[in-house]
C-alpha positions in Angstrom: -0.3 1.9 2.9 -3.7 2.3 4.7 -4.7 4.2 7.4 -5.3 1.2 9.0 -1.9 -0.7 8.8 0.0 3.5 9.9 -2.3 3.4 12.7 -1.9 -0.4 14.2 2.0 -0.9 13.2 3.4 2.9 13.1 5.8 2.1 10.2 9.0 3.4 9.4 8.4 2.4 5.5 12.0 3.2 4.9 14.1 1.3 2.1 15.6 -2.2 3.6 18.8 -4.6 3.3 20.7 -2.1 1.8 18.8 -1.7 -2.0 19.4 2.6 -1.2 22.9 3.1 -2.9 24.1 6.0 -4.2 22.4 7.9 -6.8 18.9 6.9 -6.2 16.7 8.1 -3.6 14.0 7.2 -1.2 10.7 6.4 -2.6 7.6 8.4 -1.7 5.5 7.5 1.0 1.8 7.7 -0.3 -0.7 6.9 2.9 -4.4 6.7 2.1 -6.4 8.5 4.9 -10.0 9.0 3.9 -10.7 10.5 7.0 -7.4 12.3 7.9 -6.7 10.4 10.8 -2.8 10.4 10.5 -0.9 11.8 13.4 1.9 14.4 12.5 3.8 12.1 15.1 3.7 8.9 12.8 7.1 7.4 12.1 6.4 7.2 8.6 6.6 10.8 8.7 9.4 11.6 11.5 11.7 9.0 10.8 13.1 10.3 6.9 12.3 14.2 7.2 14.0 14.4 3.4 11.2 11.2 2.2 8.6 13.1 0.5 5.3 11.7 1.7 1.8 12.0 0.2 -1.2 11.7 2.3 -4.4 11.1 0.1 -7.4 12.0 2.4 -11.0 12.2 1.3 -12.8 15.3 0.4 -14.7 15.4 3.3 -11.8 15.8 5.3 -12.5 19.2 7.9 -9.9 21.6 6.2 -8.3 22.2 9.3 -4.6 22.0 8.8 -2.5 19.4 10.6 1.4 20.3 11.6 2.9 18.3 9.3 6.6 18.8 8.0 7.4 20.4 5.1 8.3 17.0 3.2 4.0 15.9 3.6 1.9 17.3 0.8 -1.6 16.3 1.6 -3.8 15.1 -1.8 -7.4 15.2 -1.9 -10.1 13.0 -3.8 -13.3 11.8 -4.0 -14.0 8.8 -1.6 -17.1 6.7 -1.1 -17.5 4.9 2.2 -13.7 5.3 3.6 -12.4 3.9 0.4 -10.7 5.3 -2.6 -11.0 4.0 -6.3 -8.1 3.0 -7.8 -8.3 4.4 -11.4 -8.8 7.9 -9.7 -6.4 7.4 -7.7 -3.8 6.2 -10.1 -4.3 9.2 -12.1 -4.2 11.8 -9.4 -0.7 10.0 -8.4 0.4 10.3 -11.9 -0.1 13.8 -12.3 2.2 14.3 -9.2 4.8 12.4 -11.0 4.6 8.6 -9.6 4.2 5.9 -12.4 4.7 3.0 -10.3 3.7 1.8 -7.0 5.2 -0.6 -4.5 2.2 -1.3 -2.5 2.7 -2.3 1.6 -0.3 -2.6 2.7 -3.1 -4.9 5.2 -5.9 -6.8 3.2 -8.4 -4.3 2.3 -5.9 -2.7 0.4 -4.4 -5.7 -1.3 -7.3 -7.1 -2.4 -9.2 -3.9 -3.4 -6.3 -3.3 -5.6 -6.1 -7.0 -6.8 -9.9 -7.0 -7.7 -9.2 -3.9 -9.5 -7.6 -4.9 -12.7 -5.1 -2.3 -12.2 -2.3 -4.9 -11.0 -0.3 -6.7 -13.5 3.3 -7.7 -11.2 3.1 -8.6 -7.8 5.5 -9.0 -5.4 4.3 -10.6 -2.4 6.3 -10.5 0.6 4.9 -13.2 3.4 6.1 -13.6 7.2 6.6 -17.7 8.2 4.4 -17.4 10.9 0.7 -18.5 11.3 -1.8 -16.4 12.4 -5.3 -18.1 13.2 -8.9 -17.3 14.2 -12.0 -16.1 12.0 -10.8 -12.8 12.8 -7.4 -12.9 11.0 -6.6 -10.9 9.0 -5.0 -12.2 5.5 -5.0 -10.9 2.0 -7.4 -13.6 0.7 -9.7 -13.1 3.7 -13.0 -12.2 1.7 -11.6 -13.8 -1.5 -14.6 -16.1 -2.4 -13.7 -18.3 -5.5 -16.0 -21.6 -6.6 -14.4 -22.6 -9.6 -10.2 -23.2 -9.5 -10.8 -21.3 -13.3 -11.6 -17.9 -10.9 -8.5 -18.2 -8.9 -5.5 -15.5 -8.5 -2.7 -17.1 -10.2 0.9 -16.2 -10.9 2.8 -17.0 -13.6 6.6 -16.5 -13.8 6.6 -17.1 -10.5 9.6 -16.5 -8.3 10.3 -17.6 -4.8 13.3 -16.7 -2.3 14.1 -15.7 0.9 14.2 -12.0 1.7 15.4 -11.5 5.1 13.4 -13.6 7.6 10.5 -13.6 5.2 9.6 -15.0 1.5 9.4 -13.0 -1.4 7.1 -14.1 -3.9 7.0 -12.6 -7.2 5.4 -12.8 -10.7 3.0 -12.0 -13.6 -0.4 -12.1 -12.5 -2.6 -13.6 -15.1 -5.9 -12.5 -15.5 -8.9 -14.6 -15.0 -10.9 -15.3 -18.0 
């Protein structure tokens, strides 16, 4: 996730409606933090002491050292105003062993990782309530399209409820 959705929501970003069984473990928790804002008191961090979690901060980041448990392992790369790019960081999360994401995340990260090619399956998950204003936030928010030809499309779409939400997944096709 984004330092913006830890701040405002304080996830837990633990594994839901029973999918941990035996023999598998938690996934990592990879925050991005360009400006290593992240509280040692964050749930995300608290809650699952055995969770690894990886905090990717910016290399401008003052090296003081945060108190952070022994499961947080604190990444650093490259950033250019408070955002990270993708291919970089795809690769620096490779080398530390993760070769597939499960992104939770507000808009700017969404869509920064939508318009950056990288994204090929997509499972959307979407609350049934309607948020309003010019101010809302949403995942298409700054998605500007004038030709239906330029829009985000799925294909092998599936839809179901997943909990009290919809779950939305599929192939996304890629634009000509």
């Amino acid at each position: 996730i984004g330092i913006s959705t830890a701040l405002a929501d304080d996830p837990l970003l633990n594994v839901r409606f029973g999918l941990l069984t035996d023999g598998f473990k938690a996934p990592t928790k990879i925050i991005l933090d360009t400006y290593g804002r992240l509280p040692s008191s964050a749930k995300l961090i608290t809650s699952s002491p055995e969770t690894p979690v990886f905090i990717v901060q910016g290399d401008t980041v003052s090296p003081e050292v945060k108190a952070y448990p022994k499961n947080v392992k604190i990444l650093t790369l490259p950033s250019q105003d408070g955002r990270f790019e993708w291919g970089a960081l795809l690769s620096l999360l490779y080398q530390q062993g993760i070769c597939s994401l499960f992104v939770e995340g507000g808009e700017k990260i969404f869509r920064s990782l939508i318009d950056s090619g990288f994204v090929s399956y997509c499972h959307l998950f979407v609350a049934p309530v309607c948020l309003g204003g010019d101010d809302s936030p949403s995942f298409y928010q700054d998605y500007s399209v004038n030709d239906l030809a330029e829009v985000l499309q799925f294909s092998t779409m599936l839809i179901c409820p997943s909990g009290t939400d919809f779950h939305i997944e599929g192939i996304i096709e890629e634009t000509p």
